[in-house]
VEXTIDREN-679443 format. One record per residue: chain; x, y, z of N, C-alpha, C in turn. Coordinates in Angstrom, 2 decimals, always signed. Layout:
// residues N
   chain       n.u       n.v       n.w      ca.u      ca.v      ca.w       c.u       c.v       c.w
       A         X         Y         Z         X         Y         Z         X         Y         Z
...
END
This chain:
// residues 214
   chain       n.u       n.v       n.w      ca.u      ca.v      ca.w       c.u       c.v       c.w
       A    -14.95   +216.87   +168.66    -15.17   +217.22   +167.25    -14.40   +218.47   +166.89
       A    -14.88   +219.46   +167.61    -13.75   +220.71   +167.36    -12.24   +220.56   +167.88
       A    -11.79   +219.63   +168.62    -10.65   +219.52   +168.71     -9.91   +218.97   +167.22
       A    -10.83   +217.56   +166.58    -10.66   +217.38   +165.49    -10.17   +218.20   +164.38
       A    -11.48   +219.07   +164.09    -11.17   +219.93   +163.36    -10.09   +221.23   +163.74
       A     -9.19   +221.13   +164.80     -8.11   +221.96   +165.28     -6.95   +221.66   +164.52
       A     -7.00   +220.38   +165.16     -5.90   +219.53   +164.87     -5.76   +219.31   +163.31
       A     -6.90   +219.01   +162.58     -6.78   +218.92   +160.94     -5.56   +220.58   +160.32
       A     -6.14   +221.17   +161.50     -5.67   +222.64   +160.41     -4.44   +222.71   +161.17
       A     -4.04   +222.05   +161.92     -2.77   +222.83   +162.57     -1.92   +221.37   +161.70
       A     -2.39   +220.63   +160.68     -1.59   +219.93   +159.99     -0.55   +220.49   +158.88
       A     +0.16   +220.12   +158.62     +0.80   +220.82   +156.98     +0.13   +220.55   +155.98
       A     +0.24   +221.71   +155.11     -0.66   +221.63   +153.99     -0.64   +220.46   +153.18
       A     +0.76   +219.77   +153.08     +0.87   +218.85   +151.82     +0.05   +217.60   +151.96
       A     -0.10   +217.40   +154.03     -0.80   +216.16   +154.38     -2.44   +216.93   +154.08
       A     -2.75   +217.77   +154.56     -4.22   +218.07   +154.16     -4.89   +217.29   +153.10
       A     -3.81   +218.06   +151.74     -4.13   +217.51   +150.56     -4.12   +216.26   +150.48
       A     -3.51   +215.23   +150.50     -2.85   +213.65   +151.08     -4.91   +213.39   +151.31
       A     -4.97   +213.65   +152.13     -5.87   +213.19   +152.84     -7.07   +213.59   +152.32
       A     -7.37   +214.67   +151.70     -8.61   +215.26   +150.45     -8.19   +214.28   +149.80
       A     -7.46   +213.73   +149.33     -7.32   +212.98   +147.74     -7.42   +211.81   +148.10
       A     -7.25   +211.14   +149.24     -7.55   +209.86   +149.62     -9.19   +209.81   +149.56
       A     -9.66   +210.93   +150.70    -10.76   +210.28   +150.52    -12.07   +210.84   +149.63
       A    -11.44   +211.86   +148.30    -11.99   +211.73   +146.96    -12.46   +210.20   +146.74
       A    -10.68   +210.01   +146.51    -10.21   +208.13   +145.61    -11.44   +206.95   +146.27
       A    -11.57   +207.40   +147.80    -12.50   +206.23   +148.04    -13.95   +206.69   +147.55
       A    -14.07   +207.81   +148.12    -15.72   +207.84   +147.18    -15.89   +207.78   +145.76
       A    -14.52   +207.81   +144.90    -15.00   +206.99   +143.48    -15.14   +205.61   +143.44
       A    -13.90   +205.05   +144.61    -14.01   +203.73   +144.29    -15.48   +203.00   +144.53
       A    -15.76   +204.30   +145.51    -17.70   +202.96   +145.46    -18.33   +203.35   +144.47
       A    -18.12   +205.13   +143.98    -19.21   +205.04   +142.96    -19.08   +203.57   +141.65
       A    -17.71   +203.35   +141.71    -17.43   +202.56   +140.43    -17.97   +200.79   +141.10
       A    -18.20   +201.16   +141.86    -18.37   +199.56   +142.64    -20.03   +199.47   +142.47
       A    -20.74   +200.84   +143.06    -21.98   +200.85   +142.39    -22.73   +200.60   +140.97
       A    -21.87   +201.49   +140.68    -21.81   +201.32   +138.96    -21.94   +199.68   +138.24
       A    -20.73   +199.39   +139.00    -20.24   +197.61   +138.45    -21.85   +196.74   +138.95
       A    -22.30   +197.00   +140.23    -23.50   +196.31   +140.91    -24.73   +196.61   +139.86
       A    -24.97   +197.66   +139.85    -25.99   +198.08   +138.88    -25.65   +197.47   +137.56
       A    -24.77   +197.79   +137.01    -24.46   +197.14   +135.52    -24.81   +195.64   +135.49
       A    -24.02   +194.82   +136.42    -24.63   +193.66   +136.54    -26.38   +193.20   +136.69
       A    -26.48   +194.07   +137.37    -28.02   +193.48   +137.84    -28.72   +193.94   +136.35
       A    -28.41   +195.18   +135.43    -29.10   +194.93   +134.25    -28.65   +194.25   +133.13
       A    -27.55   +193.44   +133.14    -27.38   +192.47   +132.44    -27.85   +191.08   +132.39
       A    -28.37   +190.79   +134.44    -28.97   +189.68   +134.15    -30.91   +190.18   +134.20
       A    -31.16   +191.18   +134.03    -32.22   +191.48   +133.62    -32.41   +191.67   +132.04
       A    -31.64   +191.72   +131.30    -31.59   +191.78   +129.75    -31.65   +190.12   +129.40
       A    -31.07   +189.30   +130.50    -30.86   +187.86   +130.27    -32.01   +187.19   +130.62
       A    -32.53   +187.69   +131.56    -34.26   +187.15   +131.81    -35.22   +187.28   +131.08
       A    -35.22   +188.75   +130.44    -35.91   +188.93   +129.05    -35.81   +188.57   +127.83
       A    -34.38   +187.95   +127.68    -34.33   +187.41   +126.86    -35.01   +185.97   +126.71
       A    -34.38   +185.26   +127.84    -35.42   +183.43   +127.91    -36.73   +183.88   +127.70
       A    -37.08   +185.07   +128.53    -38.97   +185.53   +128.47    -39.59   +185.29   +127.06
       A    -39.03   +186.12   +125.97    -39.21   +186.58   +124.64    -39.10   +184.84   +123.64
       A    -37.49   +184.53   +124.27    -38.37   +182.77   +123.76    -38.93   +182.08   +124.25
       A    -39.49   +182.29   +125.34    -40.18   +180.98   +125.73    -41.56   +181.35   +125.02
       A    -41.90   +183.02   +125.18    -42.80   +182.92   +124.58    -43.00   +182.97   +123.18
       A    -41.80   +182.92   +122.06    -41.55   +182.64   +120.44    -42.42   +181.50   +120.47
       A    -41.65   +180.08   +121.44    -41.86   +178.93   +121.27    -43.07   +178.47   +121.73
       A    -44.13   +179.33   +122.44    -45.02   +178.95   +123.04    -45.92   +179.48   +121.25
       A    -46.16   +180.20   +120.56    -46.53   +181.04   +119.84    -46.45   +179.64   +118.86
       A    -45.31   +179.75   +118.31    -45.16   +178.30   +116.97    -45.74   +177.41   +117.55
       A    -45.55   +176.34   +118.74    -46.31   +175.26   +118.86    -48.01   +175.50   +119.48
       A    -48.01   +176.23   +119.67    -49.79   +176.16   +120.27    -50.55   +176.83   +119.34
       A    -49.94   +177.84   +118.23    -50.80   +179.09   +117.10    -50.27   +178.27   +115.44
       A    -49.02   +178.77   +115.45    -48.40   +178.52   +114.34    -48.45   +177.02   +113.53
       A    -48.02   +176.08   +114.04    -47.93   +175.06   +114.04    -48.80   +174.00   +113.83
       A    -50.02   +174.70   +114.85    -51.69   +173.67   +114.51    -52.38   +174.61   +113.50
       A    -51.97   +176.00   +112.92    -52.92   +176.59   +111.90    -52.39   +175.80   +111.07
       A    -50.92   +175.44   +110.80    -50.31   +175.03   +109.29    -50.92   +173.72   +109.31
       A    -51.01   +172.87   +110.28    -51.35   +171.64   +110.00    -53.07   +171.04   +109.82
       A    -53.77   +172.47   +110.04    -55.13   +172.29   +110.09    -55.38   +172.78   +108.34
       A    -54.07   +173.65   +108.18    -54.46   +173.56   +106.40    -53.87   +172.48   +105.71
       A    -53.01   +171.68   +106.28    -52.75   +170.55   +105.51    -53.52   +169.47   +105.31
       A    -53.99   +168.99   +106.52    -55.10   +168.36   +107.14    -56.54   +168.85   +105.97
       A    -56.45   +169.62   +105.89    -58.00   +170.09   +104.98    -57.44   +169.85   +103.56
       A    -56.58   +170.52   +103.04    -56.13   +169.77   +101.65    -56.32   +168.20   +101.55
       A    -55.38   +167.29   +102.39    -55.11   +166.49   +101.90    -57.01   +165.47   +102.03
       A    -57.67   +166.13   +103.02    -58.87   +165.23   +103.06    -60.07   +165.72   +101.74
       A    -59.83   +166.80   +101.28    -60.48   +167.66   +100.04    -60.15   +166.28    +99.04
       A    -58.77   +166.26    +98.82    -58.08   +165.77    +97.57    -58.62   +164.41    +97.89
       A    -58.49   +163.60    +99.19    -58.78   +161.91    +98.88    -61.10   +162.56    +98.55
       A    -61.56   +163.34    +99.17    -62.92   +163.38    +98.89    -63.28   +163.23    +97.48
       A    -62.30   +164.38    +96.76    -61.85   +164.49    +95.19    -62.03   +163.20    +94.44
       A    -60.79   +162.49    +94.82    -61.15   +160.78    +94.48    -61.87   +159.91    +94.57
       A    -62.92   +160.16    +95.73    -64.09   +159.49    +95.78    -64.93   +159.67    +95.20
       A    -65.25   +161.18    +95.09    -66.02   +160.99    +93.93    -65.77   +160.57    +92.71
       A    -64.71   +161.06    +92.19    -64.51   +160.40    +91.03    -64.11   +158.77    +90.78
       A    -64.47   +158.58    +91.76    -64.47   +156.59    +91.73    -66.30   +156.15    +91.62
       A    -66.87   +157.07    +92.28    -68.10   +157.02    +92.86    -68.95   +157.13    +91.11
       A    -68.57   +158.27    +90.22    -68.83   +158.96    +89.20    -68.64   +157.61    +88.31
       A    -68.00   +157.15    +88.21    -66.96   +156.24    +87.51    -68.04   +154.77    +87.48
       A    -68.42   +154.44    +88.84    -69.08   +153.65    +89.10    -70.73   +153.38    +88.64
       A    -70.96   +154.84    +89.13    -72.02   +154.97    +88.05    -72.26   +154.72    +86.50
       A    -71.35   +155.38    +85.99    -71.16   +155.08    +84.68    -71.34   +153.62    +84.48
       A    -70.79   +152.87    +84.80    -70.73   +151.22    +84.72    -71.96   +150.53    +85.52
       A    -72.27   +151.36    +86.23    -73.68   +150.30    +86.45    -74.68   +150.88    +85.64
       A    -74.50   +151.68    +84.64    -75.52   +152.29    +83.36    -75.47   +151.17    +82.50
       A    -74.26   +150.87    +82.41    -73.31   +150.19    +80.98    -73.78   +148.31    +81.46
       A    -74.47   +148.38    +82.54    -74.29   +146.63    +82.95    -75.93   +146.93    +83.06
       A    -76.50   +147.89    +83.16    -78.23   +147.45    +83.26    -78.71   +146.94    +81.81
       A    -79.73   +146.39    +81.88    -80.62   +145.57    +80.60    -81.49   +146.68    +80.21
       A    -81.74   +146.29    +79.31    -82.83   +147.23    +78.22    -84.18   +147.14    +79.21
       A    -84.36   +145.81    +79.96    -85.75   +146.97    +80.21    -85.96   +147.41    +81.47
       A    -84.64   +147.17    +82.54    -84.22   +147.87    +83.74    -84.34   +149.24    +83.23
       A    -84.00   +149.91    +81.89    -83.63   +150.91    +81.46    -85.09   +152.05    +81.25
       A    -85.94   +150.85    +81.08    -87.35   +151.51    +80.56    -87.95   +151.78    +81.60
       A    -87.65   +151.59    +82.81    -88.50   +152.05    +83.82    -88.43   +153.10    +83.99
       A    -89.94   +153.66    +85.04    -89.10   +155.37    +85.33    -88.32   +155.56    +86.32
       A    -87.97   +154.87    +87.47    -86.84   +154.41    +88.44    -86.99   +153.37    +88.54
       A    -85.30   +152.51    +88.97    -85.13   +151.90    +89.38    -84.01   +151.76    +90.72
       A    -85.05   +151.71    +92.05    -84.64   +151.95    +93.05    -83.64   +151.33    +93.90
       A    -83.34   +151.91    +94.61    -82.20   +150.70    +95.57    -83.01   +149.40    +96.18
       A    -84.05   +149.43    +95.84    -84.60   +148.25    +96.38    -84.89   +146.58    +94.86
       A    -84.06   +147.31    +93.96    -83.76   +146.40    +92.43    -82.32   +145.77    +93.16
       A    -81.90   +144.48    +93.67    -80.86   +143.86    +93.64    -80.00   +143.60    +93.28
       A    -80.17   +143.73    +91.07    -79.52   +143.79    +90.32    -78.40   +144.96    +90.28
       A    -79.43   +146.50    +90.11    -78.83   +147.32    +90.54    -77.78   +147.70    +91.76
       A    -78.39   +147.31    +92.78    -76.95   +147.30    +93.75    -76.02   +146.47    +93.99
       A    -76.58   +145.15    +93.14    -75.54   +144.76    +93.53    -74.16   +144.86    +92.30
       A    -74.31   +145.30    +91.70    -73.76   +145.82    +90.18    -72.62   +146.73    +90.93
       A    -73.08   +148.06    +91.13    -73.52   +148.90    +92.29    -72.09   +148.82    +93.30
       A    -72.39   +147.90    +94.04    -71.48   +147.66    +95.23    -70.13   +146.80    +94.87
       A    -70.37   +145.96    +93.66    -69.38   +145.68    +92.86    -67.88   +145.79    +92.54
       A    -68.81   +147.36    +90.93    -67.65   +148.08    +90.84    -67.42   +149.02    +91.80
       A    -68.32   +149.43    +93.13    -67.10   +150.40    +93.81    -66.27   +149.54    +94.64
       A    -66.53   +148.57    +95.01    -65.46   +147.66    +95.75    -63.78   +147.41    +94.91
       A    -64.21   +147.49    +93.20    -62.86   +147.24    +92.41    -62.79   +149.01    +92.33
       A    -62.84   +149.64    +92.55    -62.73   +150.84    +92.44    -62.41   +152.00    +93.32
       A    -62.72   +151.11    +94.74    -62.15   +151.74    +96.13    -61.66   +150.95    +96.61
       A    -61.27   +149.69    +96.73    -60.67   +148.51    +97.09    -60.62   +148.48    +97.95
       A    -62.28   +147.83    +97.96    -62.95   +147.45    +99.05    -62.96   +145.52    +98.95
       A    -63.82   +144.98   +100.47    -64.26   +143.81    +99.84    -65.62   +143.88    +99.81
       A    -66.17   +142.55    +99.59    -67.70   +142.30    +99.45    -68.54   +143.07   +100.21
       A    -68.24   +143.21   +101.65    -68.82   +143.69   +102.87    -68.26   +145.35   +102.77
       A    -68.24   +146.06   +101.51    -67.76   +147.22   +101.61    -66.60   +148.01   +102.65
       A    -65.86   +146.72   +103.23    -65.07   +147.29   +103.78    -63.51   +147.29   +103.69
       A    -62.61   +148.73   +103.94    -61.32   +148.69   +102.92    -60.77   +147.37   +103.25
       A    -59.94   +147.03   +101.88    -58.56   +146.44   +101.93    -57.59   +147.38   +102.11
       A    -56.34   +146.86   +102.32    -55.12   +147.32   +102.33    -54.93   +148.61   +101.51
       A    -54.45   +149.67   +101.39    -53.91   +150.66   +101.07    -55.45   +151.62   +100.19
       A    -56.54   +150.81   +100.65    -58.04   +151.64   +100.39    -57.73   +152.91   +101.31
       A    -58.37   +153.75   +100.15    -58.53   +155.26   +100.43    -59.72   +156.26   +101.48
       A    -60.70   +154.33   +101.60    -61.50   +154.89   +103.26    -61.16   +154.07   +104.27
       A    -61.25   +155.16   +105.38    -60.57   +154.43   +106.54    -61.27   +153.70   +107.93
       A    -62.69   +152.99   +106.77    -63.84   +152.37   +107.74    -64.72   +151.78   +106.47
       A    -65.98   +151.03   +106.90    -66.69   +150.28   +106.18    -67.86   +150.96   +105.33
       A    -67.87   +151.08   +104.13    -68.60   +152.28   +103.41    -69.67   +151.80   +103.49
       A    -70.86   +152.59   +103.52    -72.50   +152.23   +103.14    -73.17   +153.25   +102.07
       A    -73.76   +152.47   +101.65    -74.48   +153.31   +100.81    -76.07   +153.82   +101.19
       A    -76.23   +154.54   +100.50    -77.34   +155.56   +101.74    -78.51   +155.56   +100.46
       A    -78.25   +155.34    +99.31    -79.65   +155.99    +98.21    -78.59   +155.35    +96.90
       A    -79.36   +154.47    +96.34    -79.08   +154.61    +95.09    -80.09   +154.33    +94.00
       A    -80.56   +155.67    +92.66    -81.36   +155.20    +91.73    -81.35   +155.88    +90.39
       A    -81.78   +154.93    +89.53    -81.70   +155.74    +88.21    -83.07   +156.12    +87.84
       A    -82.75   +157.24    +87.13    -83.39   +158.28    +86.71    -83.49   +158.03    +85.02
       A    -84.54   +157.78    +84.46    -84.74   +157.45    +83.08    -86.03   +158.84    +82.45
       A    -86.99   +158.02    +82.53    -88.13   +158.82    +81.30    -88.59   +160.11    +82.38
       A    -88.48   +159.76    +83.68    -89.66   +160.93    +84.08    -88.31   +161.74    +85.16
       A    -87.78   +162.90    +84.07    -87.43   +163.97    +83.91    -87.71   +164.77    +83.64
       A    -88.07   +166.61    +84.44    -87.22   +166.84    +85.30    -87.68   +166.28    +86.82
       A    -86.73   +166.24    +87.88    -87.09   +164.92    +88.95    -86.24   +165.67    +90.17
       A    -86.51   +165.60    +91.37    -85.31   +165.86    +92.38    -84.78   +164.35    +93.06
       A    -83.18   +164.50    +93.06    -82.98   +163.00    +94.19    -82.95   +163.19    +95.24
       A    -82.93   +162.33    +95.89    -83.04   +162.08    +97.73    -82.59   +163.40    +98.28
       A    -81.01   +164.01    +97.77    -80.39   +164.61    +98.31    -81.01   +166.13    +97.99
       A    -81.57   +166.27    +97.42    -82.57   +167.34    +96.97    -81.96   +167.74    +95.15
       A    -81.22   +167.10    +94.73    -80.45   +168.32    +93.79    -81.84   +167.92    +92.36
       A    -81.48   +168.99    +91.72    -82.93   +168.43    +90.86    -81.72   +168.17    +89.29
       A    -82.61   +167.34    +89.08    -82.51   +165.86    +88.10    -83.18   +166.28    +86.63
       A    -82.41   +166.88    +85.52    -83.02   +167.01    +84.59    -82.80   +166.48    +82.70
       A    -81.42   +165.55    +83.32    -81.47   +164.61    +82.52    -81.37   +162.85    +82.54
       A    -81.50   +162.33    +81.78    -81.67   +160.76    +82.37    -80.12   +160.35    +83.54
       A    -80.61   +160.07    +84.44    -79.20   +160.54    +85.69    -78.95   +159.27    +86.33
       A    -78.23   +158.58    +87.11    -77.94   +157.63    +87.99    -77.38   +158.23    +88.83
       A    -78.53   +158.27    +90.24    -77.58   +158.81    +91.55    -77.02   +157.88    +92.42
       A    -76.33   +158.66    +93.15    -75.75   +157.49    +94.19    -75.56   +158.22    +95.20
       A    -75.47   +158.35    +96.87    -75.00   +158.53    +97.72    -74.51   +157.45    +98.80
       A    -73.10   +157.86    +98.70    -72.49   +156.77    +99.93    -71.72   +157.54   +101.10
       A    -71.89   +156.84   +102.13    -70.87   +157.69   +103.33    -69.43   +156.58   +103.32
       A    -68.60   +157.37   +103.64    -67.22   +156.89   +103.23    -66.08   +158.17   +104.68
       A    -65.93   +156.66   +105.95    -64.75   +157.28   +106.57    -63.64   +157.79   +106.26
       A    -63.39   +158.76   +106.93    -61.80   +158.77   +106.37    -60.93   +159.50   +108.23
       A    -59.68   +159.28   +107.85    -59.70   +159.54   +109.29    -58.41   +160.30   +109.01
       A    -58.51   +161.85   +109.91    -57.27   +162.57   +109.94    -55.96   +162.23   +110.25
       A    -54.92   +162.67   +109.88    -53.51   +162.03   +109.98    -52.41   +163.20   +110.94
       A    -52.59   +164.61   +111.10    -52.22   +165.24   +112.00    -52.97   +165.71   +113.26
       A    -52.81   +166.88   +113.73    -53.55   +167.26   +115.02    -55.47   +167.25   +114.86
       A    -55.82   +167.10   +114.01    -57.02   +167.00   +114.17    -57.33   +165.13   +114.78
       A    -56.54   +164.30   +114.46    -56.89   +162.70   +115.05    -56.74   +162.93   +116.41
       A    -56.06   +164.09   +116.97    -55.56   +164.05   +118.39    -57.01   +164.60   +119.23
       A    -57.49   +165.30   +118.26    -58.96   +166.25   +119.09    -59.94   +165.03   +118.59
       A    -60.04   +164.31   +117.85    -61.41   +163.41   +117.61    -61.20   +161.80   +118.48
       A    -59.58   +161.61   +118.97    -59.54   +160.61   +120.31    -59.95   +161.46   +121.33
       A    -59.60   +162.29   +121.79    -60.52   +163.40   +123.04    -62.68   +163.00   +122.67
       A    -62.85   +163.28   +121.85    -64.10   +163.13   +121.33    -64.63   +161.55   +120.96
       A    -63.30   +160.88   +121.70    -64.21   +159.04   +121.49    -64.17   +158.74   +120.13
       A    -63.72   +159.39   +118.94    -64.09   +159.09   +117.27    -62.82   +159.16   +116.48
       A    -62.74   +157.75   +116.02    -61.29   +157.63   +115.12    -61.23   +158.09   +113.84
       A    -62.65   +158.98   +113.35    -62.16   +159.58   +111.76    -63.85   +160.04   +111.57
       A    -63.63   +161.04   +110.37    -65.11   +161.69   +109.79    -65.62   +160.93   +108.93
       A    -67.03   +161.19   +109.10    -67.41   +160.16   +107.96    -68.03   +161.59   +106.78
       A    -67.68   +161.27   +105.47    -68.33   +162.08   +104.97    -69.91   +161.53   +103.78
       A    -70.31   +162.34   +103.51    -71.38   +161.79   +102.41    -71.43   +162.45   +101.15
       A    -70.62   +161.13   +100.09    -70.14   +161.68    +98.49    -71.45   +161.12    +98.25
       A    -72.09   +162.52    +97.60    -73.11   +162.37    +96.82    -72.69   +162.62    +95.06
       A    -73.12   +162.07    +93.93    -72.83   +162.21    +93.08    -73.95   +161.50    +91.80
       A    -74.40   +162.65    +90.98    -75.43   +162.58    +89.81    -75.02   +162.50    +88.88
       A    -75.05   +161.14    +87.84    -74.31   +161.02    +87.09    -75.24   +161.21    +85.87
       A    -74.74   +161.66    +84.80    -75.66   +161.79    +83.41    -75.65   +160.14    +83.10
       A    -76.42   +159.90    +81.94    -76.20   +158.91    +81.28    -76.86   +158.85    +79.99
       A    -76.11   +158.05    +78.65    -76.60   +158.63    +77.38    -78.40   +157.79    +77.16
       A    -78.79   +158.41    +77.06    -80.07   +157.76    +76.88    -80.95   +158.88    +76.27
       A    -81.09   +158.11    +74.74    -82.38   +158.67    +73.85    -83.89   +158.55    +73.88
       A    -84.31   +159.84    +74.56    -85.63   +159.74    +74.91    -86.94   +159.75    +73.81
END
């Protein structure tokens, strides 16, 4: 070792230098080789975080985003066909007012157990929900199963009155309640096959006035 270092100094100066500057040059060349290693390794760490950040965007829209929007569409569009039922339901009433006899009229109910009445009744909602006889849809009908009717009666002289459904009755009224399927069309049909059930049934209740001079 100390001969080494003898021999270094009994060199000429110009090789000394020669040889400082060589092996400066190599200890930059690794720092820059380090440098290059490191740089790389955080570029493909900026690249891993990046797939990270979408996978989890895309996990976010289809499992959050995606079933909130369609659980509000899903509720509109079953509001709006409910909307129509009643007002078919409303409608129906009206006309089985307009088809009873004068002295169907004089009673103080006439219950679902009057034949005339339901079957009047089951009638017009069949031309009116397009249904058949057996209350169940035809083609492009707006329920998506076989309707029943649950209560139907008119309400004449003995007013004020509550119906079945509790609501109270204080002018001459024709009620009706029917249950009427309907069956979801986005991600909610997917959770009610999990649950064994191809659609909700709901129950349009609806109290109809009717003109009658007491």
């Amino acid at each position: 070792m100390g001969n080494k270092a003898v021999h270094a100094k009994n060199k000429p100066v110009h090789e000394r230098k020669k040889a400082i500057y060589i092996h400066v040059k190599k200890q930059s060349i690794q720092r820059k080789k380090k440098t290059i290693f490191v740089g790389k390794k955080t570029i493909l760490m900026d690249k891993g975080s990046s797939v990270t950040d979408i996978l989890i965007g895309a996990a976010i829209l289809v499992f959050l985003i995606i079933p909130v929007f369609a659980a509000i569409i899903e509720r509109y569009i079953i509001l709006t066909k409910i909307q129509i039922i009643k007002d078919s339901v409303d409608l129906t009433n009206s006309s089985v007012y307009n088809a009873l006899s004068a002295e169907g009229l004089g009673k103080n109910i006439v219950s679902f157990d009057s034949e005339k009445v339901r079957d009047v009744f089951v009638g017009i909602l069949s031309q009116n929900m397009n249904l058949d006889e057996n209350l169940s849809p035809r083609e492009n009908s707006i329920a998506d199963g076989k309707v029943f009717v649950k209560s139907l009666e008119v309400y004449t002289d003995d007013v004020p009155n509550t119906c079945p459904n509790g609501e109270r009755i204080v002018r001459p009224t024709i009620h009706s309640c029917i249950t009427v399927p309907i069956r979801p069309s986005l991600y909610t049909s997917k959770i009610l096959e999990l649950a064994g059930k191809s659609y909700f049934e709901f129950d349009i209740h609806v109290d109809s006035e009717i003109p009658i001079n007491n």
